[in-house]
N, CA and C atoms as an extended XYZ file, in Angstrom:
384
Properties=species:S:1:pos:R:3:atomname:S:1:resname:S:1:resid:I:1 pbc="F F F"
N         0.851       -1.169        0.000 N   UNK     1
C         0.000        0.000        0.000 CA  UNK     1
C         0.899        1.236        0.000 C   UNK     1
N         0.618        1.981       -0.945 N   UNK     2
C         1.637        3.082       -1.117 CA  UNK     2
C         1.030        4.200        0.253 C   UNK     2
N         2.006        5.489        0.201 N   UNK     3
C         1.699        6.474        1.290 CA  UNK     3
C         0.817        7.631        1.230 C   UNK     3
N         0.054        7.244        0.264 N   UNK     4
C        -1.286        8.252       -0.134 CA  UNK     4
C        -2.299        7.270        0.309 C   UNK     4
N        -2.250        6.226       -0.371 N   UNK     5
C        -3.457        5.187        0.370 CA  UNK     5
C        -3.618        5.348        1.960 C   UNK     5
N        -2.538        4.504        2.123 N   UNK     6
C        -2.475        4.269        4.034 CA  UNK     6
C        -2.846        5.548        4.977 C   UNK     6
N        -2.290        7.002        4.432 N   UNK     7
C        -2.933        7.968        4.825 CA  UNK     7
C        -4.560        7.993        4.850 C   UNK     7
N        -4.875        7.948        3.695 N   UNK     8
C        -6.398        8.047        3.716 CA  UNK     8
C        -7.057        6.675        4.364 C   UNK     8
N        -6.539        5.985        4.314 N   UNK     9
C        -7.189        4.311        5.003 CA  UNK     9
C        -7.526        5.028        7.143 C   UNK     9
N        -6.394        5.454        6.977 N   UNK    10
C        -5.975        5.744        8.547 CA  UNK    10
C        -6.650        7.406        8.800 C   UNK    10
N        -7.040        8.162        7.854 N   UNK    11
C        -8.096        9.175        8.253 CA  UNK    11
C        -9.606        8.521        8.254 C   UNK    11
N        -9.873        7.675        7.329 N   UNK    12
C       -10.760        7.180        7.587 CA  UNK    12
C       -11.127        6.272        8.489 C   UNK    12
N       -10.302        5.675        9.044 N   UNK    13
C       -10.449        5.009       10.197 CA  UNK    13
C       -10.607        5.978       11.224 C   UNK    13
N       -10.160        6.939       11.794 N   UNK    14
C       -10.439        8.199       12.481 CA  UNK    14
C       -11.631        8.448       12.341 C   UNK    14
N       -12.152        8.801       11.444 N   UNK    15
C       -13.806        9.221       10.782 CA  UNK    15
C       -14.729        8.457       11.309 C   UNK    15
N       -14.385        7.250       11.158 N   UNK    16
C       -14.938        5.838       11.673 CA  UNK    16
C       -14.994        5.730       13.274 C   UNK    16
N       -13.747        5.883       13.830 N   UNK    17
C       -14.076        6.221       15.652 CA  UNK    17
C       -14.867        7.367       15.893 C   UNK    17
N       -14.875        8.614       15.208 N   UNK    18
C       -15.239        9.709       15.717 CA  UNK    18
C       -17.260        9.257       15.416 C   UNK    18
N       -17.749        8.671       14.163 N   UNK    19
C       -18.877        8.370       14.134 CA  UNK    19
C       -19.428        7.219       15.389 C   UNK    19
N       -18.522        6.476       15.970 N   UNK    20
C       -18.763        5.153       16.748 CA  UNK    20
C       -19.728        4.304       15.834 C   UNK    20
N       -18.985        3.990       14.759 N   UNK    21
C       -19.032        3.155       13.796 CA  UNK    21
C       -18.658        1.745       13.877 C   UNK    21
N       -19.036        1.062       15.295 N   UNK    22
C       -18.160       -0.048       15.928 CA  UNK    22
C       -18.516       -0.935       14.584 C   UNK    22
N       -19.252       -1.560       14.070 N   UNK    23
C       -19.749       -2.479       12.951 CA  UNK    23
C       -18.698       -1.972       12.128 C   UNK    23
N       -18.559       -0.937       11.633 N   UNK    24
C       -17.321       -0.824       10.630 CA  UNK    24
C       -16.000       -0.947       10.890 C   UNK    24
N       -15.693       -1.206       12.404 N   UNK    25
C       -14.106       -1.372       12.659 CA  UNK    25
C       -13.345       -2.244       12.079 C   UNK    25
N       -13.926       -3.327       12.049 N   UNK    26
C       -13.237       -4.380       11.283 CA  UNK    26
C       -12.996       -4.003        9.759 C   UNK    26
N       -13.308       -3.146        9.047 N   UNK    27
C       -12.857       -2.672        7.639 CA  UNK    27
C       -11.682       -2.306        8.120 C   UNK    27
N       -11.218       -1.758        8.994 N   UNK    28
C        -9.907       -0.880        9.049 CA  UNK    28
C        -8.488       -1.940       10.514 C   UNK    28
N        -9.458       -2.454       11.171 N   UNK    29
C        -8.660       -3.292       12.195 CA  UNK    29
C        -8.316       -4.976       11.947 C   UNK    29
N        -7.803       -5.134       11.985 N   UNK    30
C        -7.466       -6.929       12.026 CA  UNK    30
C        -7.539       -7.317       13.150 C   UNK    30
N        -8.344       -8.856       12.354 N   UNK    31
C        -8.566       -9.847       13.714 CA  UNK    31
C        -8.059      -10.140       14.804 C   UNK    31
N        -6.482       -9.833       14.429 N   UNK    32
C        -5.738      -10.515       15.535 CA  UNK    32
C        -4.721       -9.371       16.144 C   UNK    32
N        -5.456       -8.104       15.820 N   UNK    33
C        -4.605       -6.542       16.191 CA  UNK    33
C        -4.035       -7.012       17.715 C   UNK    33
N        -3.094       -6.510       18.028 N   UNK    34
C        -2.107       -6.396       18.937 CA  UNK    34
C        -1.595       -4.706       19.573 C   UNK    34
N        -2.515       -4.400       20.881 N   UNK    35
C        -2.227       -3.204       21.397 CA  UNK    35
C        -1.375       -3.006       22.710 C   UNK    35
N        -0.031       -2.658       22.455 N   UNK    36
C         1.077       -2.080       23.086 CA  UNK    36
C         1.053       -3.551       23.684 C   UNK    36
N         1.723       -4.113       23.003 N   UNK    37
C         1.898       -5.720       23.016 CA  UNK    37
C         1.390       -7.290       23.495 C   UNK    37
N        -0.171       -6.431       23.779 N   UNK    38
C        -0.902       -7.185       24.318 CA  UNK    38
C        -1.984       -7.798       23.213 C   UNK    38
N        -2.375       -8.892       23.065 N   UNK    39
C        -3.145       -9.494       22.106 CA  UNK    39
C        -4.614       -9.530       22.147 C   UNK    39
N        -5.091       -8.460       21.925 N   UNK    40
C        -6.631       -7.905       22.121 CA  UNK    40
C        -7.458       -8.347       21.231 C   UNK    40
N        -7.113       -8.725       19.771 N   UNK    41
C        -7.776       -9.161       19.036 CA  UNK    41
C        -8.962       -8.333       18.586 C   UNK    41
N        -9.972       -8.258       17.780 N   UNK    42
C       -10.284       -7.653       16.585 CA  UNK    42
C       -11.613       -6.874       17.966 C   UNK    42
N       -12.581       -7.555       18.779 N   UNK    43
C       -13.309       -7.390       20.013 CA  UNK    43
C       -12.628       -7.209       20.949 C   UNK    43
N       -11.638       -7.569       21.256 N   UNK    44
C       -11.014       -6.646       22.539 CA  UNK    44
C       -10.533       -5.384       22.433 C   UNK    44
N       -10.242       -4.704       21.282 N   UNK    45
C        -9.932       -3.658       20.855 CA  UNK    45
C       -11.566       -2.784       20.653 C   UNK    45
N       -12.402       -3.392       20.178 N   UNK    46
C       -13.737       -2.793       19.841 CA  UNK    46
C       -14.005       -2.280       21.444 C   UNK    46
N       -13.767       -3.188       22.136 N   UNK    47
C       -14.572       -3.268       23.751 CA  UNK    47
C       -13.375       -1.509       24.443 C   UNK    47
N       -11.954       -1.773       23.768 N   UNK    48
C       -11.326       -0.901       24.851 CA  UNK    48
C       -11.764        0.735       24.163 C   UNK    48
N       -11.491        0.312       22.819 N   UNK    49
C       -12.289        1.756       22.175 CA  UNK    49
C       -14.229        2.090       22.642 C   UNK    49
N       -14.951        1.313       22.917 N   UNK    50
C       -16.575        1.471       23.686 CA  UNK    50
C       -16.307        2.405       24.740 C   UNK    50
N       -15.451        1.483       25.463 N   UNK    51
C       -14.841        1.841       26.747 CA  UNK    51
C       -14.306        3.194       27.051 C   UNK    51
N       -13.427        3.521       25.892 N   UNK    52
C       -12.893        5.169       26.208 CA  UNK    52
C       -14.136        5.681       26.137 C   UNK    52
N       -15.358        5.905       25.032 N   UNK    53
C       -15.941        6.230       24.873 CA  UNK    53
C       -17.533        6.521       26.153 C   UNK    53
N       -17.333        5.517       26.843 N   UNK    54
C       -18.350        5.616       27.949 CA  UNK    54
C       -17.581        6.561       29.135 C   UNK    54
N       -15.862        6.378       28.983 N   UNK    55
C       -15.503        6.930       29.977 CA  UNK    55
C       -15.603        8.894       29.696 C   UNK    55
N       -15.199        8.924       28.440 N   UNK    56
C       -15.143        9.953       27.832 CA  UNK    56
C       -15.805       10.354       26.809 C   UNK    56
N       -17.734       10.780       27.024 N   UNK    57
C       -18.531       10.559       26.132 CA  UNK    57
C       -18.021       11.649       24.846 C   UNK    57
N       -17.505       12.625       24.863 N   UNK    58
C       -16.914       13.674       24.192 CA  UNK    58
C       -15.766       13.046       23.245 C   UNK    58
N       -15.398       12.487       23.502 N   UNK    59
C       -13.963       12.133       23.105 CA  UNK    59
C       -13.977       11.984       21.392 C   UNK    59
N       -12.961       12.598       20.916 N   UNK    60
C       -13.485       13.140       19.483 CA  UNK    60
C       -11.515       12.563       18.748 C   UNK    60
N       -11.326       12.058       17.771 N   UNK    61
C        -9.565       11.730       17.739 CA  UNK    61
C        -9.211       12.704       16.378 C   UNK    61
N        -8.486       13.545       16.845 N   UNK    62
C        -8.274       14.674       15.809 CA  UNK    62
C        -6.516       14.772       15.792 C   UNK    62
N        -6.043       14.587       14.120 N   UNK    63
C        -4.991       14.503       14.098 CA  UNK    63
C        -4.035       16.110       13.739 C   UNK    63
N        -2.731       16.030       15.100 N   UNK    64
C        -1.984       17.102       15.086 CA  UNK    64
C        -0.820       16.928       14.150 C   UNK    64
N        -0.250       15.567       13.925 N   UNK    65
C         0.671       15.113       12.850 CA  UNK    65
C         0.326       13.812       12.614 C   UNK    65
N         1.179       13.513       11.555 N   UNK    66
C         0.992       12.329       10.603 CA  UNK    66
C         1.745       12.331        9.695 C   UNK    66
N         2.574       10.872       10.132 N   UNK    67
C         3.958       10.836        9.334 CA  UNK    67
C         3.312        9.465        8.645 C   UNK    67
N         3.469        8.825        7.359 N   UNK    68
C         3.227        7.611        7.359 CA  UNK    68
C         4.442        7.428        6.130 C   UNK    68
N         4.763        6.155        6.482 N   UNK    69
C         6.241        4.884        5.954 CA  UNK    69
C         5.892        3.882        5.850 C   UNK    69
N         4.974        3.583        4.878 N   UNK    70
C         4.047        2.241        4.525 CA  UNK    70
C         5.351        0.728        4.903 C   UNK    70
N         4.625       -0.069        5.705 N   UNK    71
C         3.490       -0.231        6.008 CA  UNK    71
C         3.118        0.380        7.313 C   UNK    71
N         3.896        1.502        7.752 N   UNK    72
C         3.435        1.900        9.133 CA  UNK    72
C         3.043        3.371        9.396 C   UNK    72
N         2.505        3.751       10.222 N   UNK    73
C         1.870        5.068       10.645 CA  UNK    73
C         2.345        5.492       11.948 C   UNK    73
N         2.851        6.608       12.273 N   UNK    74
C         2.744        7.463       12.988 CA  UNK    74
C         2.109        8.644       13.597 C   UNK    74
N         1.609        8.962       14.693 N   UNK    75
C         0.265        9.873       14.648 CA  UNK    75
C         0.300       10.627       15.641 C   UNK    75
N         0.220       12.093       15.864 N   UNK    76
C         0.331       12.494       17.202 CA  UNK    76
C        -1.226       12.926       17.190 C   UNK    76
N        -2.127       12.141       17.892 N   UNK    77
C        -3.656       12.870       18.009 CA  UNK    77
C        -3.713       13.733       19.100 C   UNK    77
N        -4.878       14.648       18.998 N   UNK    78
C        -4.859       15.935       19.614 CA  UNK    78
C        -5.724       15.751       20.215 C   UNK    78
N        -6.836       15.761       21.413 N   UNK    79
C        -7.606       15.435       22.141 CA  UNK    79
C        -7.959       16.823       23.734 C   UNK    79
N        -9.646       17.125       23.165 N   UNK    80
C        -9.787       18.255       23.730 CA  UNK    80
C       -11.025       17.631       24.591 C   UNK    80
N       -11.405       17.240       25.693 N   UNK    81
C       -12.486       16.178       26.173 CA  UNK    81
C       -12.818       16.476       27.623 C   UNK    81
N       -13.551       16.138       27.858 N   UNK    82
C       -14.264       15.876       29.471 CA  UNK    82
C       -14.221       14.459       30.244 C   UNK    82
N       -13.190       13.773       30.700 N   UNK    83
C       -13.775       12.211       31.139 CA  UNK    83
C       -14.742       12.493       32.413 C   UNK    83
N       -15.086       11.429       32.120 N   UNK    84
C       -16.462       11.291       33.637 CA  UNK    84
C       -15.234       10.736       34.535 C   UNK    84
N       -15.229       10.858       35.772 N   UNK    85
C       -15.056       10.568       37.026 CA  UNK    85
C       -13.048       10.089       36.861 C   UNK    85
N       -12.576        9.290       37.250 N   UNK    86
C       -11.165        9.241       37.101 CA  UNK    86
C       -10.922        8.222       35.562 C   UNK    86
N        -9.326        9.305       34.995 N   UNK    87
C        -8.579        8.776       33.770 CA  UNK    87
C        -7.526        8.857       34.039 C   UNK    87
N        -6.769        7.424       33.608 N   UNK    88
C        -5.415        7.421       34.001 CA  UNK    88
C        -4.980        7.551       35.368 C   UNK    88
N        -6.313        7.361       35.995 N   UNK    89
C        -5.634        7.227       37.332 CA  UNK    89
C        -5.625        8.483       38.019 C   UNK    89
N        -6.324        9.721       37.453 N   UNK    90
C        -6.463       10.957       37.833 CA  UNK    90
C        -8.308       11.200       38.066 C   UNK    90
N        -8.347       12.061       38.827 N   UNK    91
C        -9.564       12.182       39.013 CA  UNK    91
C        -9.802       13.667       38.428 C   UNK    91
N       -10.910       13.454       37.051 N   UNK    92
C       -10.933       14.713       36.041 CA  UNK    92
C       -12.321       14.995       36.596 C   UNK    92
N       -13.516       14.525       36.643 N   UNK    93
C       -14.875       14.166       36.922 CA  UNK    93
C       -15.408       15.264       36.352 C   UNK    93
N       -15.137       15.075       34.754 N   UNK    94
C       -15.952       16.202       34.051 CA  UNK    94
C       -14.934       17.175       33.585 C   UNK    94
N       -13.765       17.515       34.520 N   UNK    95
C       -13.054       19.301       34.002 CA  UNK    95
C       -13.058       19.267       32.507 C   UNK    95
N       -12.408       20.212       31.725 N   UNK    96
C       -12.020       19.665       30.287 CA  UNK    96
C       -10.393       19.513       30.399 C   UNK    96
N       -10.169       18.765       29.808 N   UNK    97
C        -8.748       19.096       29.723 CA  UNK    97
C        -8.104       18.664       27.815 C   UNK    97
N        -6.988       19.008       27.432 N   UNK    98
C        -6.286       19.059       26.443 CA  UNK    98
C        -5.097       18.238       26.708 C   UNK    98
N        -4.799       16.765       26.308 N   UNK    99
C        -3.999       16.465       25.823 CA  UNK    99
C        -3.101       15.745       24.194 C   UNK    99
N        -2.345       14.924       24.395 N   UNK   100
C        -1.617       14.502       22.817 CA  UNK   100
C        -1.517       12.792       23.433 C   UNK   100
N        -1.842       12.192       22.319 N   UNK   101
C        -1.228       11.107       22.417 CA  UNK   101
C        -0.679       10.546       21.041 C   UNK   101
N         0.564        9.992       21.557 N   UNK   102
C         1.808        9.577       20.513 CA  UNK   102
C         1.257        7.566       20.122 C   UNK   102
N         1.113        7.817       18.829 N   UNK   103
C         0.800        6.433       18.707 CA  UNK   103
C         1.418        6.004       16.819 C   UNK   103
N         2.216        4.492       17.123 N   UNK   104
C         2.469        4.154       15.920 CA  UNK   104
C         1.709        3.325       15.369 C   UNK   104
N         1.033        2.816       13.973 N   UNK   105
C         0.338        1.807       13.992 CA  UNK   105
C         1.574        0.617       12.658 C   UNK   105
N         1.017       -0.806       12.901 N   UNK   106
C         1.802       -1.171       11.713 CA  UNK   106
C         0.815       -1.697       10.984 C   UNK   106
N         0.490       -1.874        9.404 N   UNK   107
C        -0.529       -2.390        8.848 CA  UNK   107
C        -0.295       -3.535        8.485 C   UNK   107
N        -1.142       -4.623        7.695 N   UNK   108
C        -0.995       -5.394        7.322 CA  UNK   108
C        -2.012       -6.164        6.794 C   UNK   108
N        -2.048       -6.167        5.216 N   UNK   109
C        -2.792       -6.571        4.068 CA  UNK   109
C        -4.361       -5.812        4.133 C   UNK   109
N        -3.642       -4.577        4.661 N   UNK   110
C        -4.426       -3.380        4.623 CA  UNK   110
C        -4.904       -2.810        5.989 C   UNK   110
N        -5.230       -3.791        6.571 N   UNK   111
C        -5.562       -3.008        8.676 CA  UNK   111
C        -4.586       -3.073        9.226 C   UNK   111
N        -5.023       -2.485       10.060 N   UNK   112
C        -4.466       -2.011       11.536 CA  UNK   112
C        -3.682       -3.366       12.332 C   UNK   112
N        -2.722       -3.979       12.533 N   UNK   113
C        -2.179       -5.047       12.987 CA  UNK   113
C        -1.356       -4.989       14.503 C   UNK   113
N        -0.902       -3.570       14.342 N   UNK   114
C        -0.600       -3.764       15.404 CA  UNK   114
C        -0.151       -1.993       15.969 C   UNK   114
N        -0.655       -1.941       17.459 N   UNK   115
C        -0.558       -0.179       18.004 CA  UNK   115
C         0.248       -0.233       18.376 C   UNK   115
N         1.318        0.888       19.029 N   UNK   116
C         1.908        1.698       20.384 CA  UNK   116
C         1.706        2.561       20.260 C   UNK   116
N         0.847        2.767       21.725 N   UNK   117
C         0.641        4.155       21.977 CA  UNK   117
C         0.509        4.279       23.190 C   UNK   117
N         0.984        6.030       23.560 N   UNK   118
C         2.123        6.743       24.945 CA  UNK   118
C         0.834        7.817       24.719 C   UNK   118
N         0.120        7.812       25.796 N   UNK   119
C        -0.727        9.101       26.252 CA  UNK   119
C         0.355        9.929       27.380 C   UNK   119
N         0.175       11.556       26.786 N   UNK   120
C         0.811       12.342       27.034 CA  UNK   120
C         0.094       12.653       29.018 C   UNK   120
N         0.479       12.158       30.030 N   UNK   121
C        -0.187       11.873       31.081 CA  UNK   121
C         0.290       13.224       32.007 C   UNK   121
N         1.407       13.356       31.630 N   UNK   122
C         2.105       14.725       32.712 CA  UNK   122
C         1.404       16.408       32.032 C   UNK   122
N         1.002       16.084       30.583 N   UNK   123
C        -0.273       17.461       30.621 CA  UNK   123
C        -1.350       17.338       30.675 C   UNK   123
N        -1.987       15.849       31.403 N   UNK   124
C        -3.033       16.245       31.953 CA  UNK   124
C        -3.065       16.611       33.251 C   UNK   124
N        -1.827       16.079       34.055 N   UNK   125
C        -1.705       16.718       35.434 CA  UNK   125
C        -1.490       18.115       36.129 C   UNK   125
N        -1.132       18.698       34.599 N   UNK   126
C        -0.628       20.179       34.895 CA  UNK   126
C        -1.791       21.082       34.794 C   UNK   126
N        -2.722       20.103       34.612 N   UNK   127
C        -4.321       20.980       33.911 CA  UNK   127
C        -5.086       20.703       35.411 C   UNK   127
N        -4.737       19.798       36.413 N   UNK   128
C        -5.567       19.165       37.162 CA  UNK   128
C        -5.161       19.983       38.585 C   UNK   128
């Protein structure tokens, strides 16, 4: 997949979280996706993305950069949100706050195969 494709595959997959388009994840994720080296598989990944989403009904994934080197992606998303009650182990219960999170993806035979990703945790503390 050249680096015009994978770009647009991976905005549209964005498009796709931001609608909570869970039925369509699997167009863009693989069965056997692997997040920050744990083997979540195609529903355990659906369940942890629900999950942000109940925690953080706002939660919207808007990209600040985007490097992509087929077959892989790099992404710094920008994230402007309200969580309900404690994130990360912080207790937000509603404030808004602004952070970044740093995430690589690797593809493979077109999805999402495998994440790392580093939430930027020390600016949400500076907000708190």
């Amino acid at each position: 997949m050249n680096e015009p494709d994978l770009s647009t595959l991976y905005r549209n997959y964005l498009d796709c979280l931001n609608r909570r388009d869970w039925s369509s994840l699997g167009q863009f994720v693989g069965d056997d996706v692997i997040h920050n080296g744990r083997p979540f598989g195609l529903s355990g990944y659906r369940e942890m993305l629900e999950q942000d989403v109940r925690d953080i009904p706002d939660l919207r994934f808007d990209i600040e950069l985007l490097v992509t080197e087929p077959p892989v992606i790099a992404s710094r998303l920008r994230f402007n949100c309200s969580p309900k009650g404690t994130f990360l182990g912080l207790h937000i219960d509603g404030k808004r706050i602004t952070f970044t999170e740093n995430v690589f993806y690797a593809f493979r035979d077109g999805k999402i195969a495998q994440v790392w990703s580093v939430i930027d945790k020390s600016a949400i503390e500076a907000q708190i």
